[in-house]
C-alpha positions, 0 to 999 in steps of 0.5 A: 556210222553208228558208235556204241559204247567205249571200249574195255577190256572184258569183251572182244571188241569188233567193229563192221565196215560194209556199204550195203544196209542189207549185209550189215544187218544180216552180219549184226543179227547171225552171230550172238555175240554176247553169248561168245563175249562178243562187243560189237562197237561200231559200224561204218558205210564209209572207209573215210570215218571207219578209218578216223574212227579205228585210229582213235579207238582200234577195235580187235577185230575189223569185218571189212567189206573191200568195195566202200565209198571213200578210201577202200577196204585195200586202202585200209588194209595198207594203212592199218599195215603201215601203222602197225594198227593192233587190229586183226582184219577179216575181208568180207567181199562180194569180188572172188578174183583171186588177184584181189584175195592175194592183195588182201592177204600180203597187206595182213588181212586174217581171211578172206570170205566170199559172201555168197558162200559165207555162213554165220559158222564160218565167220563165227569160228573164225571170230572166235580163232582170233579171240583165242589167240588175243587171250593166249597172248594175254597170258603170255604178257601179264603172266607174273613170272615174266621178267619186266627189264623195266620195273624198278621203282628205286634204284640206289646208284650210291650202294651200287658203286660201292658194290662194284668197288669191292672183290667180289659180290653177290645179289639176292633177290627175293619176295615175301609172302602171305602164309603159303599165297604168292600175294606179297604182304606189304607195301615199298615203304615196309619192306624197306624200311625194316630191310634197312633196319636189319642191315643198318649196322653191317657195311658190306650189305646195301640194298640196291633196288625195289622192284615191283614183285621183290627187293635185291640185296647186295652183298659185297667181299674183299675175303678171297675166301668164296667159301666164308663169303657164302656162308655169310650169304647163307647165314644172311638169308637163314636170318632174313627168314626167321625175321620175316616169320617172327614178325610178319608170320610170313614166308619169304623166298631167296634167289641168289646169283653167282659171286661175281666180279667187278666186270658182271653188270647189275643186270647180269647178276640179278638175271641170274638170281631172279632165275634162281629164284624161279626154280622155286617154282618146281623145287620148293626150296626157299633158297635157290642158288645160280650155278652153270648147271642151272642155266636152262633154255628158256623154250618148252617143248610143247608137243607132249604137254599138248598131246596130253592135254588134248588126250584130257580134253578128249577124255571131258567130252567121254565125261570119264573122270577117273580117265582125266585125273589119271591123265593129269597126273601123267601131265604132271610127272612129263614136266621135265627139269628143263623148265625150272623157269618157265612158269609162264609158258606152264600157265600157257599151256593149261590156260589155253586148255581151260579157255577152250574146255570153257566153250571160249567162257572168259569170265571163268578163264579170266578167274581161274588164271588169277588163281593160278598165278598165285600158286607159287609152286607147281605142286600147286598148280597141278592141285588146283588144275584138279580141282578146277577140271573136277568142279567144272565137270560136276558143274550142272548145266545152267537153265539156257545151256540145259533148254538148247541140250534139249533143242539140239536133241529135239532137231534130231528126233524130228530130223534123223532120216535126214543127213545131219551133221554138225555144220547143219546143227551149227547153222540151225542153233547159231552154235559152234560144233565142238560146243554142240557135241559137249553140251549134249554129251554132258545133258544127256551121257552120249555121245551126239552121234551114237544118239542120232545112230539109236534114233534111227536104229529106233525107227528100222525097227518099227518099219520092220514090224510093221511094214513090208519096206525093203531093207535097203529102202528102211536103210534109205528112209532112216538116213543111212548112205548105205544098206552096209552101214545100216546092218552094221549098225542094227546089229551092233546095238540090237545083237541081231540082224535086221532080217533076222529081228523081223522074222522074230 
């Protein structure tokens, strides 16, 4: 076993387990794994110590062969089944029966590969597939608007009680600001500190908690008047924020809960007022109030918002700008009301799209859903969504992706009479296809194949100037499967047929 250095979290850790030297080399030298954030952090002969080892350190993804000295790769799989280890498994094995396949599968492993028939593009892609998914569940998890049920560093049991003696009561959550950026201005003790001031002298206000993002305040009546106890309310937070900007030049945002009794338990109540105060996010408005009518599904209907951005990605590859930003702006108006509290599933969605329009870059997706996640407003995110689709795509290629546009088109100009395809370019380069198709389109302004179609058009038409070949058989020395195709395409860029251009 050979360890390498100790796990982070800015690259996608993989670990190899094969008992044959010759494989393991072979697996370590096909895949440029820097290049795609690749780490790989161990290799193993041995099923005991590769076990040992995944324990103590698991790696996010195991390369595991099924025949290894020691516990075997089935004992493995079952056991990182069993506990539950956070590892995704892809099974590499000389066996091709299906019965072990199907004991793979049911014990979790992602995909099974038959060696003989393995290619560095099958295992890079399905490498990469896994990586995705890892960094689309990140965002789910760190996105800041998440609800954390746990994040209360000061909860004060004595002011909830004398809440919870009262007729009625409401709760406000809200944060404070820095200008217009969601970063708040300042730590626990000063927000507290001048919060307690400010209410010091009015009984029926206490604040309950602090909590990692914001403050809750509750405001306790005996009136049986609801609508003096909002304008109390209403007068409150109207107070709150003129202080706030007088003497921290900052905005704050308020979400309010419904009035509500001595039966409605604290979490129920800040439940509503942090949902209130979500719908700023698409509103706008400083203060947000809970009603029935507010009450919204926590599920995005994903299939129009991922059809456009699959219509935006198409669009990037066309390199037609104008096309993109009209497509984002139809993005932005399909938002419906629905998601008023769903900025997570939002940054999601567009986070998804700029790991992948990024070529699996996570520096710059890493960079850039920082930045939106201190939007406070969809507005915000749509602008900066703009200007991050416009600064990638007036982006000039970097002097390693510019000299591979150039191997990618130099393959073709000496391979064109051979039937390319983006599988055997993939194989050639150590690249995936989708990266190849966009790397040539933005060096060179055209589409890969149109290029290779041009190529070949090139080449018929010296053969038919300066040799007496057959048409079908130009057609079959230039790489076309058909004389059809070929006089299909001759004349769609010449204008001509190709009987008609030699007789000219």
């Amino acid at each position: 076993m050979k360890a390498k250095k100790a796990f982070d979290s800015h690259t996608t850790k993989i670990v190899i387990a094969e008992d044959e030297l010759l494989v393991r080399v072979g697996l370590k030298s096909i895949i440029p794994w820097e290049k795609y954030n690749l780490e790989l952090v161990s290799e193993f002969f041995n099923g005991d110590e590769l076990l040992q080892y995944i324990r103590k350190y698991p790696p996010h993804i195991l390369l595991l062969d099924i025949k290894l000295p020691g516990s075997s790769g089935l004992d493995i799989l079952k056991i990182i089944h069993d506990e539950n280890l956070p590892i995704q498994v892809i099974v590499i094995s000389s066996w091709d029966d299906c019965y072990t396949m199907k004991q793979a599968m049911q014990l979790g492993a992602y995909e099974y590969i038959h060696k003989p028939q393995m290619t560095s593009t099958q295992l890079l892609e399905m490498i990469l597939k896994i990586q995705a998914q890892l960094l689309h569940d990140n965002i789910r998890s760190n996105s800041r608007i998440c609800k954390d049920k746990n994040s209360l560093i000061d909860f004060n049991i004595e002011n909830w009680l004398s809440v919870k003696c009262a007729n009625s009561f409401v709760l406000i959550y809200f944060t404070v600001h820095k200008n217009d950026k969601m970063e708040n201005i300042t730590t626990q003790k000063t927000v507290t500190s001048f919060i307690q001031e400010f209410i010091s002298a009015k009984k029926e206000i206490s604040l309950v908690s602090y909590m990692q993002n914001g403050c809750t305040l509750s405001v306790f009546s005996n009136d049986v008047s609801e609508h003096n106890f909002l304008k109390k309310i209403s007068l409150l937070t109207n107070t709150l924020n003129a202080n706030f900007k007088r003497f921290f030049n900052a905005k704050s945002i308020y979400g309010i809960s419904k009035t509500c009794n001595a039966d409605v338990s604290f979490q129920q109540a800040l439940d509503q007022a942090q949902q209130a105060y979500a719908s700023h996010f698409f509103s706008e408005k400083i203060y947000s109030y809970y009603s029935d009518s507010q009450i919204v599904s926590n599920c995005v209907e994903h299939s129009q918002f991922q059809e456009l951005l699959k219509k935006i990605h198409m669009a990037f590859q066309q390199r037609n700008l104008e096309n993109i930003l009209m497509l984002i702006d139809q993005f932005q108006l399909a938002v419906p009301s629905e998601i008023n509290n769903n900025k997570e599933e939002l940054l999601y969605l567009i986070g998804t799209f700029l790991y992948e329009m990024a070529d699996n870059q996570f520096s710059f997706y890493n960079d850039c859903t920082h930045e939106l996640e201190k939007c406070g407003t969809f507005r915000e995110v749509m602008n900066l969504f703009r200007c991050i689709i416009q600064g990638w795509y007036d982006k000039p290629l970097d002097k390693e992706s510019h000299s591979t546009a150039f191997q990618i088109k130099n393959y073709v100009d000496k391979n064109y009479y051979s039937d390319i395809s983006l599988i055997a370019l993939s194989e050639e380069l150590h690249l995936t296809s989708s990266y190849i198709s966009r790397l040539f389109k933005k060096e060179f302004g055209i589409n890969l194949f149109e290029y290779i179609t041009e190529v070949r058009i090139q080449s018929a038409k010296d053969l038919l100037k300066s040799t007496d070949f057959k048409i079908y058989e130009i057609a079959e020395r230039i790489g076309f499967k058909s004389t059809i195709n070929f006089n299909y395409a001759f004349k769609r860029i010449t204008g001509i047929s190709p009987s008609k251009y030699r007789d000219n």
